[in-house]
N, CA and C atoms as an extended XYZ file, in Angstrom:
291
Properties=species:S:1:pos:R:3:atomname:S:1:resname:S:1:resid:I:1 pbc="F F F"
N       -80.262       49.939       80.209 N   UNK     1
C       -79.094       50.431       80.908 CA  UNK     1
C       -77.844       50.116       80.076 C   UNK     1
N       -76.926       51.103       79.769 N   UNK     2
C       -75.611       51.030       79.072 CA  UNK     2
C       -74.778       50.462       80.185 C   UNK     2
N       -73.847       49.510       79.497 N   UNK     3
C       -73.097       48.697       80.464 CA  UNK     3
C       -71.517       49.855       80.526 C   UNK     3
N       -71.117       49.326       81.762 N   UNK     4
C       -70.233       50.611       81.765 CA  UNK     4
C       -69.038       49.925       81.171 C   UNK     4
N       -67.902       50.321       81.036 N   UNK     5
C       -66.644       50.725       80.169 CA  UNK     5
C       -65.745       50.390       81.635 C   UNK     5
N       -64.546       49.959       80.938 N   UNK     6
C       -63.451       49.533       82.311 CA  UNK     6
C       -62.857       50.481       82.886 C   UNK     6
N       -62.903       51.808       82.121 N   UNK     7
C       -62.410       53.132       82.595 CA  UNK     7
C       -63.668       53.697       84.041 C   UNK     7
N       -64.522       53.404       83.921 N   UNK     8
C       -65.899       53.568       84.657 CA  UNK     8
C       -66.054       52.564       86.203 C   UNK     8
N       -65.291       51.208       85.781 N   UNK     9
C       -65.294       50.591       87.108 CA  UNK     9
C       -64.347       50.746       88.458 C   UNK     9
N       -64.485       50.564       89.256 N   UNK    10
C       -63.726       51.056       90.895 CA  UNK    10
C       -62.931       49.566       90.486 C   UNK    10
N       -61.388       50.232       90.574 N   UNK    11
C       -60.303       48.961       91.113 CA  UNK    11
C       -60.367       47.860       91.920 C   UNK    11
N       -60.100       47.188       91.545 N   UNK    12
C       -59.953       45.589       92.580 CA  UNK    12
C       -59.306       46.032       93.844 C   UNK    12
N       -60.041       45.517       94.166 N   UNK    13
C       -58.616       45.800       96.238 CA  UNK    13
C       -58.498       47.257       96.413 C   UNK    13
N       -59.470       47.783       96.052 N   UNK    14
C       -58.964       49.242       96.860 CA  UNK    14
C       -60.005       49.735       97.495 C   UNK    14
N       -59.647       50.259       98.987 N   UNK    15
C       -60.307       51.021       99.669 CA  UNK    15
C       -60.463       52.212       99.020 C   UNK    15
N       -62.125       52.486       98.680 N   UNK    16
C       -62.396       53.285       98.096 CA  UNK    16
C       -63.336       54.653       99.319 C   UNK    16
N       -63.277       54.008      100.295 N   UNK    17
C       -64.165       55.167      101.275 CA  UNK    17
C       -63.579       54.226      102.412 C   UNK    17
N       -63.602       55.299      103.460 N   UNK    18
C       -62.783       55.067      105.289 CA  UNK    18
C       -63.744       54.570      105.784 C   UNK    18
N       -63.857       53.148      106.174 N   UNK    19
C       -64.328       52.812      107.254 CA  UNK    19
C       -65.783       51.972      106.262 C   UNK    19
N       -64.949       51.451      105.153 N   UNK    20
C       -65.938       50.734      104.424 CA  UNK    20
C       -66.147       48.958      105.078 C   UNK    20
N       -65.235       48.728      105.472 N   UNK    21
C       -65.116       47.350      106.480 CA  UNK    21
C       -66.129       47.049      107.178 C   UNK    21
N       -66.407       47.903      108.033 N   UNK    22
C       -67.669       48.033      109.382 CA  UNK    22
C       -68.871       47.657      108.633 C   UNK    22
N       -69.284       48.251      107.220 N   UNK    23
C       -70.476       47.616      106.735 CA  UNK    23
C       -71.161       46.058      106.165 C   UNK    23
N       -69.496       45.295      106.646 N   UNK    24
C       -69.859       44.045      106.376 CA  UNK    24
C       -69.071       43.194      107.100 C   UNK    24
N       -70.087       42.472      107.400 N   UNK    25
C       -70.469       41.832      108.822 CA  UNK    25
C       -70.247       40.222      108.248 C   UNK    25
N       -68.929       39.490      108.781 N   UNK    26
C       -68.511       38.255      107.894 CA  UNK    26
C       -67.940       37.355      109.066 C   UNK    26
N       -68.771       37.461      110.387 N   UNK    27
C       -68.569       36.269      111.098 CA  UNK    27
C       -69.154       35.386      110.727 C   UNK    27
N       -70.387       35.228      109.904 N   UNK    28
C       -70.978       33.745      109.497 CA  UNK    28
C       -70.087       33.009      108.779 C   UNK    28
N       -69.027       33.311      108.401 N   UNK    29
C       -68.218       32.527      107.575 CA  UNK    29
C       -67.344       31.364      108.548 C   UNK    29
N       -67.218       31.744      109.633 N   UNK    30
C       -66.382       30.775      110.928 CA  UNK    30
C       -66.744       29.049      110.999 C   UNK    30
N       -65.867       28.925      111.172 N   UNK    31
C       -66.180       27.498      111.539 CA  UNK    31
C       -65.921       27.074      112.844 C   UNK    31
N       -64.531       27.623      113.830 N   UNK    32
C       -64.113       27.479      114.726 CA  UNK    32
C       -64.040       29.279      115.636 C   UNK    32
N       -64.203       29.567      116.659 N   UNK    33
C       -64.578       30.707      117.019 CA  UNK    33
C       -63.411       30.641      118.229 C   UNK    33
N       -63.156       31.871      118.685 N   UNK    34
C       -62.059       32.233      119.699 CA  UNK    34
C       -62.934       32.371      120.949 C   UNK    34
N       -62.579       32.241      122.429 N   UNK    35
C       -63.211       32.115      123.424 CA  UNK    35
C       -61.811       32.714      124.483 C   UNK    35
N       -62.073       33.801      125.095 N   UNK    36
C       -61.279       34.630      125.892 CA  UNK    36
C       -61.938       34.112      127.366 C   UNK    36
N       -60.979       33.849      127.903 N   UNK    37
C       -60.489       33.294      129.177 CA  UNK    37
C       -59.438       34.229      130.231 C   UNK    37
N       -60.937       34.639      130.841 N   UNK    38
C       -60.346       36.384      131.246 CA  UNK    38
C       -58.919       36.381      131.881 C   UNK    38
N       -58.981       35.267      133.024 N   UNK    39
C       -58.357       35.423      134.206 CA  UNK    39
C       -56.874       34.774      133.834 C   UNK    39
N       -56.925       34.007      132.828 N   UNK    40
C       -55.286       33.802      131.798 CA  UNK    40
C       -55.082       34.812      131.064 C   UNK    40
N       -55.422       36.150      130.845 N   UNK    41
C       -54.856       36.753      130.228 CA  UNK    41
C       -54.007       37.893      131.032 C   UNK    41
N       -52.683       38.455      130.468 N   UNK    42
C       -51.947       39.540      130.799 CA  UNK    42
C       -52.031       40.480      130.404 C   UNK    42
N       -53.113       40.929      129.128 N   UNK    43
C       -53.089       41.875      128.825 CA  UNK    43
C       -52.196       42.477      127.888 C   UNK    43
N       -51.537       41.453      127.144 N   UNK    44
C       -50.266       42.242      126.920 CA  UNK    44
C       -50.738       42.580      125.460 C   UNK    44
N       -51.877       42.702      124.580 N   UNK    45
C       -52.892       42.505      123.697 CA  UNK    45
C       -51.828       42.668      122.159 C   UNK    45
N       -51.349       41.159      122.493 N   UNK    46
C       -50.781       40.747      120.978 CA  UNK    46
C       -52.267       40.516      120.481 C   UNK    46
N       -53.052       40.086      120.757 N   UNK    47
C       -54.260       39.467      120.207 CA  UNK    47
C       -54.530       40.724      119.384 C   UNK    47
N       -55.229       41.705      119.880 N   UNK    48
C       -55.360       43.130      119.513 CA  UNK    48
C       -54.486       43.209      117.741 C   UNK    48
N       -53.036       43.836      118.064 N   UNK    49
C       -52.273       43.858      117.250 CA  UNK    49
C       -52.446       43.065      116.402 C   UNK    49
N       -52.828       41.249      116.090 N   UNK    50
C       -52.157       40.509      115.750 CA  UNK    50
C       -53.612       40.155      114.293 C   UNK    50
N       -54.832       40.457      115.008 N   UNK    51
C       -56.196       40.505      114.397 CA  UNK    51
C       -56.250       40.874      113.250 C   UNK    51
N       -56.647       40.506      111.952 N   UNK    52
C       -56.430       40.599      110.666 CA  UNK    52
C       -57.694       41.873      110.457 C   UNK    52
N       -58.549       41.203      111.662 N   UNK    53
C       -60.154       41.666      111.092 CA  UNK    53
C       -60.678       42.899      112.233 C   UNK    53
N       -59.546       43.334      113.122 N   UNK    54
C       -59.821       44.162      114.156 CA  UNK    54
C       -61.872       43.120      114.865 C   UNK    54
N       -61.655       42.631      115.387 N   UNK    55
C       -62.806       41.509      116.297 CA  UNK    55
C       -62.584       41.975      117.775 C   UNK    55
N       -61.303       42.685      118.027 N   UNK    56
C       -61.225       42.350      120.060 CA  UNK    56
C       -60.878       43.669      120.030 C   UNK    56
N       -62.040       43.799      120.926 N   UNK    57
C       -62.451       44.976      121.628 CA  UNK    57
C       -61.001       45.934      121.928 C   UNK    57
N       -60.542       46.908      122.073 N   UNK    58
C       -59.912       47.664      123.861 CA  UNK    58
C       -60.433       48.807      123.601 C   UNK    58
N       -60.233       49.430      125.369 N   UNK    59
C       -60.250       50.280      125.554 CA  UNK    59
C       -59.052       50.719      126.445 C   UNK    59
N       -58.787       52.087      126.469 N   UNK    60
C       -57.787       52.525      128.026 CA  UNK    60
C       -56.751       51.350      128.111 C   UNK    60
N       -56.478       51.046      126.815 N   UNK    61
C       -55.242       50.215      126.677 CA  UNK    61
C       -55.150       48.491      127.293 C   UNK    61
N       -56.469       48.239      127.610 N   UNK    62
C       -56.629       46.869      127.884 CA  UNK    62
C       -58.075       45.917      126.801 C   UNK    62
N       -57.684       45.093      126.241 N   UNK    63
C       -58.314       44.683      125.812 CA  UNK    63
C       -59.929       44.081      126.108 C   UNK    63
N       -60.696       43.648      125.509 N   UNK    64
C       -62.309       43.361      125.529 CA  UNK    64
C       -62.288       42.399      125.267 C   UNK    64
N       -63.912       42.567      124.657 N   UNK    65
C       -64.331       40.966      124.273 CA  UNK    65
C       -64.313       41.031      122.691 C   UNK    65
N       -64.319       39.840      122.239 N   UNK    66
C       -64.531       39.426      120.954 CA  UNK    66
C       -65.658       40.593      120.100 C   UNK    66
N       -65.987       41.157      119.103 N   UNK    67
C       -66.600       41.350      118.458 CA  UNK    67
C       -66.529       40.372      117.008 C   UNK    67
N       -67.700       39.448      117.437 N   UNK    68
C       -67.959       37.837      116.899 CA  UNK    68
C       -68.723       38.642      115.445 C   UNK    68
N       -69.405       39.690      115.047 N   UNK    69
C       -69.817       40.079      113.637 CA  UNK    69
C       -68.847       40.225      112.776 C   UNK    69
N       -67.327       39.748      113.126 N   UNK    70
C       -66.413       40.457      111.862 CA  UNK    70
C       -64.814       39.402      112.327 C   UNK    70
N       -65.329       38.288      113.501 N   UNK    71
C       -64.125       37.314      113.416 CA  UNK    71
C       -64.462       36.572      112.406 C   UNK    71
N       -63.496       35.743      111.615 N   UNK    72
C       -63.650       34.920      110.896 CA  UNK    72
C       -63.221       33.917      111.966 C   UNK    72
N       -62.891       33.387      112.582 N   UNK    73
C       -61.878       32.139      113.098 CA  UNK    73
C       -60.612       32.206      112.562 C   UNK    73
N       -59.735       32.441      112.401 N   UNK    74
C       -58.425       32.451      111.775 CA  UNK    74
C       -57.592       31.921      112.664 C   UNK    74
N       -57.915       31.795      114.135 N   UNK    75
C       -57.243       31.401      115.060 CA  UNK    75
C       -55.803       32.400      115.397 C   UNK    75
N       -55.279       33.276      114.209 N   UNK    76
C       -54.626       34.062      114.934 CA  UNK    76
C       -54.269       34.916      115.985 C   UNK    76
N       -55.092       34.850      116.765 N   UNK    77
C       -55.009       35.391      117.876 CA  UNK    77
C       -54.810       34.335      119.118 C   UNK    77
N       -55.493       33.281      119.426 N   UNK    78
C       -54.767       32.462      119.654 CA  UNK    78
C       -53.189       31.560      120.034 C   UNK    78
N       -53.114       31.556      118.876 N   UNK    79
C       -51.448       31.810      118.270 CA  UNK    79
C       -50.722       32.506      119.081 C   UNK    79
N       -51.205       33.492      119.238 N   UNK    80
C       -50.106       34.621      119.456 CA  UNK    80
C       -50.381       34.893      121.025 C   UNK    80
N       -51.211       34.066      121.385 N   UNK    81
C       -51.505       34.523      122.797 CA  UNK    81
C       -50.013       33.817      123.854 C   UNK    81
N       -49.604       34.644      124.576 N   UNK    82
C       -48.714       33.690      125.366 CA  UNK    82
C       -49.159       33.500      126.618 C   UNK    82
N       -50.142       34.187      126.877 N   UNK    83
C       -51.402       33.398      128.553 CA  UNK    83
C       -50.801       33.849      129.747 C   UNK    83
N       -50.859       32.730      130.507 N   UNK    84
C       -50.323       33.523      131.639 CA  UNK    84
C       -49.819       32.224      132.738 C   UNK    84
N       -48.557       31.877      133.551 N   UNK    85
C       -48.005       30.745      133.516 CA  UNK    85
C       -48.450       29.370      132.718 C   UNK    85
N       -48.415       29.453      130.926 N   UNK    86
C       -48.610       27.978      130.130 CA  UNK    86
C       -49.852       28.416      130.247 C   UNK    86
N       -50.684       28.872      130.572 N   UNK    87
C       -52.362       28.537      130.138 CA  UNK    87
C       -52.507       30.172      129.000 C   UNK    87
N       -53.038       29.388      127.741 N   UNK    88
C       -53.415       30.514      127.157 CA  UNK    88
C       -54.812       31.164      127.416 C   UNK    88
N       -55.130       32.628      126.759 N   UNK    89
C       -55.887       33.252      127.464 CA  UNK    89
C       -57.234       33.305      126.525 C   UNK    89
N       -56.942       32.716      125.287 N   UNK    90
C       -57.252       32.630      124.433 CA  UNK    90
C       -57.334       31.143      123.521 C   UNK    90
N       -58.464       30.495      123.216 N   UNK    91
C       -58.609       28.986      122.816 CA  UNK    91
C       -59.504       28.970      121.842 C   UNK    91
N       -59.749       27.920      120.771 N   UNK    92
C       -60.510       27.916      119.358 CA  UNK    92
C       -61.101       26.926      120.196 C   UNK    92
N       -62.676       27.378      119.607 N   UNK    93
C       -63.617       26.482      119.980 CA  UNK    93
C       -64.261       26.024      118.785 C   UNK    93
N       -64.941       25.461      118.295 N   UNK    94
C       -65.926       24.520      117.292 CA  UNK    94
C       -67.091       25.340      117.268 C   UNK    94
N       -67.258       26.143      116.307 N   UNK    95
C       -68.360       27.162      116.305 CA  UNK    95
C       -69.881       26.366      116.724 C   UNK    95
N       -70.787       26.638      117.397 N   UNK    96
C       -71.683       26.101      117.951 CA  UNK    96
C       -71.848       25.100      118.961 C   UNK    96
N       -71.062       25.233      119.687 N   UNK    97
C       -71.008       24.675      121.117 CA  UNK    97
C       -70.841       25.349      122.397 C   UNK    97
């Protein structure tokens, strides 16, 4: 096999096809995992917005559950949760517990 030429290789960092993300599946990388706490939430889905890795669900304009194949833990969502009187709706847990 001829080794290819730098003119021949696909760019660093570029989306090269739509919807190339979905084929890799990088929740094993977590250490700490997000845990949604239905009845504190408002809905107001900063979480949604705020998701690096698109992980939380919505539909019909209200948010879901976690899709745990593609959170890393980043805890950003979290963060950004503002809950609902002081209780957030949203908490980092210790992956495997």
């Amino acid at each position: 096999m001829k080794p290819r030429g730098w003119k021949e290789l696909n760019p660093g960092a570029v989306i090269t096809e739509a919807g190339s993300a979905r084929k890799f599946k990088t929740g094993s990388w977590r250490s700490f995992k997000p845990v949604w706490i239905e009845e504190n939430c408002i809905q107001c889905m900063m979480c949604w917005i705020y998701c690096p890795d698109m992980a939380i669900t919505a539909k019909d304009g209200k948010r879901g559950e976690f899709n745990y194949y593609f959170c890393k833990g980043c805890g950003i969502c979290a963060l950004e949760c503002p809950g609902k009187k002081g209780k957030k709706a949203i908490v980092m847990e210790e992956e495997g517990q």
